[in-house]
C-alpha positions, 0 to 999 in steps of 0.5 A, spaced: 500 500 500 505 504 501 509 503 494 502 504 491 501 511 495 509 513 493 508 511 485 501 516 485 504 521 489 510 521 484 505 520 478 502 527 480 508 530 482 510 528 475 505 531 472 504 538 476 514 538 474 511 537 466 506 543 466 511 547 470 517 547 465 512 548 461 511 556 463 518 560 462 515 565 466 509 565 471 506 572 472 502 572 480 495 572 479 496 579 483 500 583 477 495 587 472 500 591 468 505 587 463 511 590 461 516 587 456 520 592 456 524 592 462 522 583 463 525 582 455 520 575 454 524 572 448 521 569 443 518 563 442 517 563 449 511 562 454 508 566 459 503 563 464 498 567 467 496 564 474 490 564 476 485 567 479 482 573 480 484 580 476 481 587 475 483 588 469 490 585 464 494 591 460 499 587 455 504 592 452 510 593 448 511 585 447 514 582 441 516 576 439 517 574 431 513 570 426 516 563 427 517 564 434 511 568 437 510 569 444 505 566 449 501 569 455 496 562 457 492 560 464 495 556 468 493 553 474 485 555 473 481 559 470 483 568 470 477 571 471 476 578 470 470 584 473 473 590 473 470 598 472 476 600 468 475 602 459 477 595 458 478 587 461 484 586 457 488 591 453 493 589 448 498 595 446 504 596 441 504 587 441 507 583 435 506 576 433 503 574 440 499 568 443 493 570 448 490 563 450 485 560 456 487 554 453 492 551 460 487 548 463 484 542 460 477 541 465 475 548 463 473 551 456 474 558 457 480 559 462 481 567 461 474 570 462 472 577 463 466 577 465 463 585 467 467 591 463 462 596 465 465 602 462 468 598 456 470 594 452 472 586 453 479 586 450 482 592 445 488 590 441 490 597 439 496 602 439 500 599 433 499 591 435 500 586 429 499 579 428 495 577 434 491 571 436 486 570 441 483 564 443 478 560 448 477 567 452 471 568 454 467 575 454 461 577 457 456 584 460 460 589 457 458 596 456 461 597 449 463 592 444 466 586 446 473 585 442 475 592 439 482 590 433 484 596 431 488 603 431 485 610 431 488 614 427 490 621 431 495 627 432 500 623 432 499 620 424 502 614 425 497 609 424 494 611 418 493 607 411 500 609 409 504 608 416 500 602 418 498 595 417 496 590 421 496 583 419 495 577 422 489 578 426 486 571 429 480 570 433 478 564 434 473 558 439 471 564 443 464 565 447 462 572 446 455 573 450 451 579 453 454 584 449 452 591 450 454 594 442 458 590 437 459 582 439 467 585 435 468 590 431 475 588 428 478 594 423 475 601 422 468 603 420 470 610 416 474 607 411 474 612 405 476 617 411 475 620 417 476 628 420 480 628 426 481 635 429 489 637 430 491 644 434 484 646 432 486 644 425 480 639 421 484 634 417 482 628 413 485 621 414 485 614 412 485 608 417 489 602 417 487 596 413 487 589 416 491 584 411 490 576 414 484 576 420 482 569 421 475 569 425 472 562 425 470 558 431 467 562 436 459 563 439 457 570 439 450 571 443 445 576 446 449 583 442 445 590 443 449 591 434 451 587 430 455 580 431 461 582 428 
């Protein structure tokens, strides 16, 4: 009985070391702001999320590359987030990154923002290109429930001509209980919008959107359009 005891706690203290190597790099359930600036996350490197309860996940200035994107993923259950803030989860000035609730096999959707009561669920914005987002769920949001797109402003930098952002992919998301658009990926105003600079009107083009995959998801209960 005791050698039976021993093998089983050794099967699942294995199996708790494989998921562990699995993390490069594990961010507490208490830590809102990521910042890869100053934290370097290499390439093809993959970050886990511990779970838990958060008010709101601000990913900014990450980059990984094409062949070796950089992963942020749940682990050790589910990351849930109710906040009062404009966004459940912002994504600014990130490359060629992998959003995922996919860590924990007994849920469905490990990452879920489930009240943004002055906002969005999740804004991919500021110059973010190639990102994927998958098994996330969103819920009871004041405005859309995915915002994918860089306004232009004053400072003209994401303008047709200045930026392109590829690679959007959303996929085997719940979206349900959406107060406007279920996801508003890219710029209603194509043929141009007018922006006000020191007092000046000035006309610009919004970015384009090469390469977006939306597929898989369930969209439900929207005050506008599904997508």
């Amino acid at each position: 009985m005791k050698k039976l005891l021993i093998i089983g706690l050794l099967v699942i203290f294995a199996g708790y070391m494989e998921g562990i190597a699995q993390c490069d790099t594990l961010i507490p359930a208490d830590v809102f702001f990521i910042d890869g600036t100053p934290q370097q996350f290499q390439p093809g490197s993959t970050v886990c999320l511990q779970g838990g309860s958060k008010d709101y996940l601000y990913l900014k200035n990450i980059h990984g590359t094409a062949d070796n994107p950089i992963t942020f993923i749940n682990s050790g259950g589910a990351i849930t987030i109710e906040t009062n803030h404009y966004y459940g989860i912002k994504i600014a000035n990130c490359s060629f990154i992998r959003l995922t609730g996919s860590g924990d096999n007994e849920i469905s959707y490990g990452i879920q923002v489930l009240r943004v009561d002055n906002g969005a669920g999740i804004s991919v914005t500021e110059l973010s290109t190639d990102v994927e987002i998958d098994y996330v769920e969103i819920a009871n949001t004041d405005i859309a429930g995915v915002y994918a797109k860089s306004e232009p402003d004053c400072l003209f930098n994401s303008t047709r001509d200045k930026f392109t952002m590829y690679n959007f992919w959303l996929h085997d998301c719940y979206l349900h209980d959406i107060a406007d658009e279920g996801l508003y990926i890219g710029s209603s105003k194509y043929t141009g919008q007018t922006i006000n600079c020191n007092g000046k009107d000035t006309t610009v083009f919004p970015h384009v959107i090469i390469g977006a995959r939306i597929y898989n998801n369930i969209v439900e209960n929207t005050g506008w359009d599904g997508i």
